[in-house]
N, C-alpha and C positions, 0 to 999 in steps of 0.2 A: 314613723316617717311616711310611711304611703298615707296613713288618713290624713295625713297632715299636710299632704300636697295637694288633696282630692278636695278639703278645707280651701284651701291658698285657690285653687283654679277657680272655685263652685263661687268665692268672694269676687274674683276678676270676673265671670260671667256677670253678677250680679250687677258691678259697676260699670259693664258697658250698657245699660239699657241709661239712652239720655232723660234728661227733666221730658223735656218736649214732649216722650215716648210716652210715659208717666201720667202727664198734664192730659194728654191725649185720651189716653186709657180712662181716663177719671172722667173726663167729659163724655166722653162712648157710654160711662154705665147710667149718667143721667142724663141725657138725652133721649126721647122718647126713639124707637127701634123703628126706621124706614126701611122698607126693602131697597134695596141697590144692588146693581150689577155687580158680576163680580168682575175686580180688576187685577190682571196681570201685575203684581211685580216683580223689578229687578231683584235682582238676588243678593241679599248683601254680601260682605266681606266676609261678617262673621258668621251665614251661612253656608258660604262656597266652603269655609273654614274649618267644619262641622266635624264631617269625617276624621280630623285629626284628633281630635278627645279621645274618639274611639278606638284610633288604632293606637294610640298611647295607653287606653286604660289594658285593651288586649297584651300589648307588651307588658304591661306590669302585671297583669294578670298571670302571665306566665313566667315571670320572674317571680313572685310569689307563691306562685303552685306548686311550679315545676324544678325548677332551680335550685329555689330555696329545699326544697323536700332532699334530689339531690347533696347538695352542700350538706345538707343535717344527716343524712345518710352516712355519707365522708368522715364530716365532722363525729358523728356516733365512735364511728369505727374507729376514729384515731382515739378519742378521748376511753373506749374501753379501751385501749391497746395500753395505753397509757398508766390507766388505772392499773390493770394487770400487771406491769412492767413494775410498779409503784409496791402492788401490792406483794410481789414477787418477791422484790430487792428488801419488805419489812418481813417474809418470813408470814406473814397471816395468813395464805393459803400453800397447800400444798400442789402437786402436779394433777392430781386428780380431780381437784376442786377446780383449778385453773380451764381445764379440758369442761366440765361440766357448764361450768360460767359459761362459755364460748357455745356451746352447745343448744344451753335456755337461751340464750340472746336470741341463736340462729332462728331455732323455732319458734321463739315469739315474736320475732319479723313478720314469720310468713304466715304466723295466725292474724296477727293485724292486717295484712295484706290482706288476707281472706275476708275478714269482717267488712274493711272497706273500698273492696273491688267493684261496691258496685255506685258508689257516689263520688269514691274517689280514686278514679283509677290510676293516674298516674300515679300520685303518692303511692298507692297500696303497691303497683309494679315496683317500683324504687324502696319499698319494705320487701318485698320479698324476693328481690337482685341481695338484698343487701345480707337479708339473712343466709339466701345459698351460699354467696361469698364466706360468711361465718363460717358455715359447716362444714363447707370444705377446708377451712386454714387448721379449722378444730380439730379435724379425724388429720389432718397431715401432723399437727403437732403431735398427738396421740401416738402414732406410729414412731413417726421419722425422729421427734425429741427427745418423746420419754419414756417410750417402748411399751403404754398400758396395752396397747388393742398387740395381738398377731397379725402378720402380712395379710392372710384370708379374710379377715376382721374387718380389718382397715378398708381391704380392695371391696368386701362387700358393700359397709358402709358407702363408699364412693360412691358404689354402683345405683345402692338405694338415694344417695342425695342427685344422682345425676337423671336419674328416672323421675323424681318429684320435681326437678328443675326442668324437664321437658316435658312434661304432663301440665305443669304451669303455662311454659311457652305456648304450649298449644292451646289451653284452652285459652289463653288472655290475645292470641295472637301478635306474643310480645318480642321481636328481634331481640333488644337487649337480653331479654333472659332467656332466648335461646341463644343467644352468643355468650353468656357466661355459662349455661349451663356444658355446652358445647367444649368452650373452653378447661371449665374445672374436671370435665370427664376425659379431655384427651392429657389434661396437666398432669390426674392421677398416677397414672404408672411412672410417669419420672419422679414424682412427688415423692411415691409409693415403693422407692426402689427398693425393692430387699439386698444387692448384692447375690443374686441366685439365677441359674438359666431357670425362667418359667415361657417358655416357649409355646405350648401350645396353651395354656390360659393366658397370654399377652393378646396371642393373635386373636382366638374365641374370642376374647373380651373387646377386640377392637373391632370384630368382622359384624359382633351384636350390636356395639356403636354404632356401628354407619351406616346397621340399618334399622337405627332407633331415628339415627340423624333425616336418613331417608323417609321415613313416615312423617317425621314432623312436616317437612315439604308439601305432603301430599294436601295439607291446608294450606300451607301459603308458601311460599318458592322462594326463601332466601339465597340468593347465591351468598353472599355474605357467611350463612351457615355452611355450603356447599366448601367454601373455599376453605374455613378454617376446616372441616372436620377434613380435607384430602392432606393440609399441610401437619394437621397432626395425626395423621395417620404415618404420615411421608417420615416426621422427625422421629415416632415411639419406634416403629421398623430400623430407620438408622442406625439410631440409639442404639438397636440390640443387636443389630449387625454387625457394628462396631465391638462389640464385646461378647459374643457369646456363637456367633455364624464359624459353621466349619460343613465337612462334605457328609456329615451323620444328619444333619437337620437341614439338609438346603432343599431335598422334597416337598417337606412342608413348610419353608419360606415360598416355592415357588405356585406351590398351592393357594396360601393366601394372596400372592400378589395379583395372581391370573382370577379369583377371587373379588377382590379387590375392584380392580379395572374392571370387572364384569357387573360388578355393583353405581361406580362412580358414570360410566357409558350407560350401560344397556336402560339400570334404572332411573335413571336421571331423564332420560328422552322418552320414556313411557312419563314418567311425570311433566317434563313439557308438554307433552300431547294432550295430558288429561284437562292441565291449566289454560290452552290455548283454546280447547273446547269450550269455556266458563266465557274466557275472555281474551281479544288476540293479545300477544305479547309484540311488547313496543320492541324496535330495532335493539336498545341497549343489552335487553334480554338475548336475543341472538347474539352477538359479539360478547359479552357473559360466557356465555354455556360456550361457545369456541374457542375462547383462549385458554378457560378449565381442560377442555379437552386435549388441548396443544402441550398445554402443562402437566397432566398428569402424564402424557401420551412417555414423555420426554424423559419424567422420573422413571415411571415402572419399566420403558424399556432399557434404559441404562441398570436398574436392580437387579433385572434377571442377565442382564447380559455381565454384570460382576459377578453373581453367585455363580452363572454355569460355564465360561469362558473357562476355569483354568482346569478343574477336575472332571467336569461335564458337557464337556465342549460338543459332543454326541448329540447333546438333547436338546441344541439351540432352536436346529430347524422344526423341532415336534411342540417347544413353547411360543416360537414365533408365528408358526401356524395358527395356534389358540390362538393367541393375541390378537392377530388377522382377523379372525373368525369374530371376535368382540367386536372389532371393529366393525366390520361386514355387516352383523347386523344391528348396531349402533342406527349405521346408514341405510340399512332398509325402513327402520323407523320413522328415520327422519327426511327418509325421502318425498314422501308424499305433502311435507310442510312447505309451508313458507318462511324457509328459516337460511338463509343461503348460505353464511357464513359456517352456520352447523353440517348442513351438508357438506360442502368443501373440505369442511377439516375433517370428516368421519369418511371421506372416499378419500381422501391424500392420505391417511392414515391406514387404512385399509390396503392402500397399495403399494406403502410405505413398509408394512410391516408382512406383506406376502414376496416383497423383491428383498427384504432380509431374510423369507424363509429360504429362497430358491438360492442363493448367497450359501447357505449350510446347508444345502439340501442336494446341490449336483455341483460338479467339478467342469473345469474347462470349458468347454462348447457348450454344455449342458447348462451353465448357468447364461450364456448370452441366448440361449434358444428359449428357455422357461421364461427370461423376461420378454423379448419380443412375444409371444404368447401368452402373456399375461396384458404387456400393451396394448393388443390387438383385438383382445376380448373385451376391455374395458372401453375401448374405441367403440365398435360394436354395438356392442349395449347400450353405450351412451346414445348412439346416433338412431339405435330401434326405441331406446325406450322416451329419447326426449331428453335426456337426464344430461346436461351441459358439463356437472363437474365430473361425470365418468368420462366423458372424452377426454376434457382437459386434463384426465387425472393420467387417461390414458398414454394423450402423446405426451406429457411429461416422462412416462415412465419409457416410453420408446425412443426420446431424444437421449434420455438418462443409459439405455443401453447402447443405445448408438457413441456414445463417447466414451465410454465402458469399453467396445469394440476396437474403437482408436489405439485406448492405452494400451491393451491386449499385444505379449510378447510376440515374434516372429520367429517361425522353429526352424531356424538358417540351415539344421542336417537335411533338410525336406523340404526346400522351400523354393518355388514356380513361379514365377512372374504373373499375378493375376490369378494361377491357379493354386491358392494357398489358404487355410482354414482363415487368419484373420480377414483377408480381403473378401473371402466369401460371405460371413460374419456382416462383413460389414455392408457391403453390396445389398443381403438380406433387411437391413434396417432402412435400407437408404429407398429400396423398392417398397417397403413397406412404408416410408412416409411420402412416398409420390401418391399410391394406391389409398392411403386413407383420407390426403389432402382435398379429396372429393367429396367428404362430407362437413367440409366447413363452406362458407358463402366466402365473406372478405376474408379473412384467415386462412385461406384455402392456396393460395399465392405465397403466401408469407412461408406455408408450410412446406411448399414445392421447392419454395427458394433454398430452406436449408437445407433439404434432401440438393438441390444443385451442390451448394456449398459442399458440401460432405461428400460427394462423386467428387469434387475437385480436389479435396484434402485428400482424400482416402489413397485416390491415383498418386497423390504428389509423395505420400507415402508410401507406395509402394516402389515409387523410382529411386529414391531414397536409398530403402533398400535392398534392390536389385543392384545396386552399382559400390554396395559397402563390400560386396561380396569380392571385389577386386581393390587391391590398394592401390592408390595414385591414380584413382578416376574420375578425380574434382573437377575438372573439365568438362568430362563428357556429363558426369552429374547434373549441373549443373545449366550446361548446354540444354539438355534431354529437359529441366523443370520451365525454363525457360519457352520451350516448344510447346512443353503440354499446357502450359496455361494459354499463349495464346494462341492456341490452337482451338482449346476450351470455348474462351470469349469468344471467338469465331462462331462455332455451335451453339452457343448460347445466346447467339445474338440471331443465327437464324431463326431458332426457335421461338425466341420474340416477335419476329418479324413474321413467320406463317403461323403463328396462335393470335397475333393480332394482344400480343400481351405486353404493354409498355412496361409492367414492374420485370419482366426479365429482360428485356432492351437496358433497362438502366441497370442491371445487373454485370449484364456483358459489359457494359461501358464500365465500372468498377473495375470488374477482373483485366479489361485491356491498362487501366490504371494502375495495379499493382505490375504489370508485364511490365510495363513502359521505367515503372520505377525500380524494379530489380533490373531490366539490362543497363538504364540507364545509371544506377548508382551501385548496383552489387558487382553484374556482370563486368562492368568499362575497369574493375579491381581486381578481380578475382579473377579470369579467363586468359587464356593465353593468347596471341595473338589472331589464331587461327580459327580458334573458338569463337574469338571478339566478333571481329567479321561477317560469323555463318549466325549469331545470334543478335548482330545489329542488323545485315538483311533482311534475315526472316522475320522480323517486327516490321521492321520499313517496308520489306512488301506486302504485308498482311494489310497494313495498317490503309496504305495507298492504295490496294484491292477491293479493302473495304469503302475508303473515303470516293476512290472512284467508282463502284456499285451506288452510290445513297446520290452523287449527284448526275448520273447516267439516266436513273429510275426514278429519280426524287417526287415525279408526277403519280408515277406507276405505284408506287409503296405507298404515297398520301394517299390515293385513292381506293388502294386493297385494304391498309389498315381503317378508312372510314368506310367501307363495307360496300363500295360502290365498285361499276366495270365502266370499262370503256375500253 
């Protein structure tokens, strides 16, 4: 059917050349040869036209080559499968001959392969995908069907078909059959299931995997590989946590895990480095390697946090440390890149997984003091060494204790107005994001503002609960929140006004807006009438204090805030 098209097109080319063209051509060859200039012509139809032959013979070139070899591969397989199934149900072969068959197929795939790898490469890759696919269904029937091979047999065999399937991938530089060899080496142990705890040769065997997986890499950087070999690393572990985990072996579960993440981090960003040295890696490579990192981050620490939670709950903060520590230097590696997304997520990670250690590591005060001192360090850092996501990683983890501090109970047998462990706590967060808000530019505002915010919560909490301390003091409660807010905006608006800082002027105007709407819709319901009164004044003269200050001065303040005297 293709030469027969390549016929049919080569007849149309033929008949569009006209008589004229012909007639022409004929008189060209007997007429005697005059020199002439040469002339420019237009370009016809059926040469602008040109290029489409070719990009049509290219497509069937590859529907031919490639596809079809494909399909024949497919089709192979079903049609032995068949045979087999055929030959099975008449009785002509037994189990062992069955297994053998399957066997010659496999390795005479990937002799063919071999022979022609070098004229034809796809084909020969598509022989020798096809034959590893054999070998591995072979050795699983083997075991799993008809019990020829022993478990150690079987898992060796794997081990040898999955070593000649990545020694292939590497030398052919061929994705596909690093993705099936990849695949048939993590399928093995489910495949391969004996029924039996084999715990420390599942792990061995998985920990030599990934970093068989990892060498492959080191010639060419499939994430595609990266990604299957974490997610069947993720399901064989499940797998046998589900059936076989108890408090005699979760040591060395916790070994391989912390293992594991030390292999999937540390050596994965030494091998970016190495590849980025060759050639840079395009953006999609960054966001890759970040969201792997997000992903495994997610599993391994929910695994260790099930195994040691119930019987081990002692040894959270001494694995979350590690974990931290992987982390840590994840991010020194990849700090000196141009990799942002990887940075980001190996410092949020890092500081994610050091404020879980301080979590299990100090009680009470002690775990709100280890986080601000962990904030403050990372702030620091960030701002000496240049490094953007350590601060950001910072004041996330300082705003993150700071609301941590809010939730923080009140010890009502001991408890001072102002003078009391949460307020103090909190006070401590709230000075330390005034103090650090000095090493952002624009952001530096933003950050002061929520340190206001959080003096204004914090105080509003503690009136709160100064006044729970007596029953029947909703009034005065109330009354007293009422004051301190605008009493607040009042301050906060001077403070706008001698820093020469409009985003806290429009702040204060906020907080007078919340004022105005708690006496005017909470207060005018809730107070009693005497209360009513002292808390609709004190608004109305604050308010008319103010409004008569702005139009008293209105020259005087335009002119201090645009930096001028008069």
């Amino acid at each position: 059917m293709w030469i027969a098209r390549l016929s049919g097109r080569l007849s149309d080319l033929e008949k569009e050349r006209s008589p004229a063209q012909t007639k022409q051509g004929a008189s060209a060859s007997i007429a005697p040869s005059i020199p002439q200039a040469p002339v420019t012509q237009p370009m016809s139809k059926q040469e602008a036209a040109a290029p489409k032959p070719q990009t049509e013979k290219r497509a069937e070139e590859e529907i031919a080559t490639n596809w079809l070899t494909r399909i024949g591969v497919v089709a192979l397989l079903f049609g032995v499968g068949f045979f087999l199934k055929y030959a099975i149900d008449q009785g002509w072969i037994n189990e062992l001959m069955r297994v053998m068959i399957g066997v010659s197929v496999g390795v005479l795939l990937i002799i063919l392969g071999e022979i022609w790898k070098s004229k034809y490469r796809d084909y020969a890759l598509s022989l020798s995908g096809g034959g590893i696919g054999i070998l591995y269904f072979s050795v699983t029937a083997a075991y799993q069907f008809y019990g020829l091979v022993s478990h150690g047999a079987a898992f060796g065999l794997a081990i040898l078909i999955t070593l000649v399937a990545a020694f292939l991938a590497y030398r052919y530089q061929s994705l596909p059959l690093a993705l099936l060899s990849t695949i048939g080496s993590y399928a093995s142990p489910l495949l391969l299931y004996s029924g039996r705890d084999q715990q420390i040769q599942l792990f061995f065997y998985m920990t030599i995997l990934n970093m068989g997986i990892l060498t492959v890499l080191v010639k060419k950087y499939w994430f595609e590989l990266l990604y299957v070999a974490f997610i069947g690393t993720g399901l064989n572990f499940l797998v046998w946590v589900l059936r076989f985990s108890n408090s005699d072996n979760t040591l060395e579960s916790v070994v391989f895990l912390l293992t594991t993440l030390a292999l999937f981090w540390v050596i994965t960003m030494l091998l970016l480095r190495l590849h980025e040295t060759e050639q840079p890696l395009q953006k999609s490579a960054d966001d890759k390697q970040g969201m792997f990192m997000v992903l495994s981050a997610i599993y391994f620490v929910i695994a260790v946090f099930t195994l040691l939670y119930g019987n081990f709950h002692h040894r959270l903060a001494l694995v979350s440390f590690l974990e931290a520590a992987v982390a840590l230097v994840t991010y020194l590696f990849a700090a000196r890149q141009n990799w942002p997304v990887t940075r980001y997520t190996a410092a949020f990670s890092a500081f994610v997984l050091f404020v879980m250690f301080n979590f299990w590591q100090f009680d009470g005060a002690g775990t709100d003091v280890s986080i601000f001192v962990l904030a403050i360090a990372g702030i620091f850092a960030g701002a000496f060494l240049g490094k953007p996501e350590l601060r950001v990683a910072g004041v996330s983890t300082l705003f993150f204790g700071m609301i941590k501090t809010f939730a923080n109970s009140y010890e009502m047998q001991s408890y001072t107005f102002l003078l009391n462990e949460k307020f103090s706590l909190s006070a401590l967060y709230i000075v330390g994001g005034w103090i650090v808000s000095r090493f952002w530019n624009r952001d530096g505002q933003k950050i002061k503002a929520i340190s206001a915010l959080a003096l204004w919560f914090a105080v509003t909490w503690e009136i709160v609960a100064y006044f729970q301390q007596f029953p029947g003091s909703g009034n005065s409660l109330n009354l007293s929140i009422s004051i301190w807010w605008i009493t607040y905006a009042v301050v906060v608006l001077i403070y706008g006004v001698m820093m020469r800082d409009a985003f806290f002027r429009k702040l204060a105007i906020i907080l007078f807006g919340l004022s105005i709407v708690k006496v005017f819709v909470y207060d005018v319901q809730s107070l009693d009438t005497g209360y009513r009164i002292v808390s609709f004044i004190t608004l109305g003269v604050i308010l008319l204090s103010v409004s008569f200050a702005y139009h008293k001065n209105k020259e005087k303040i335009t002119f201090f805030l645009e930096g001028k005297s008069k």
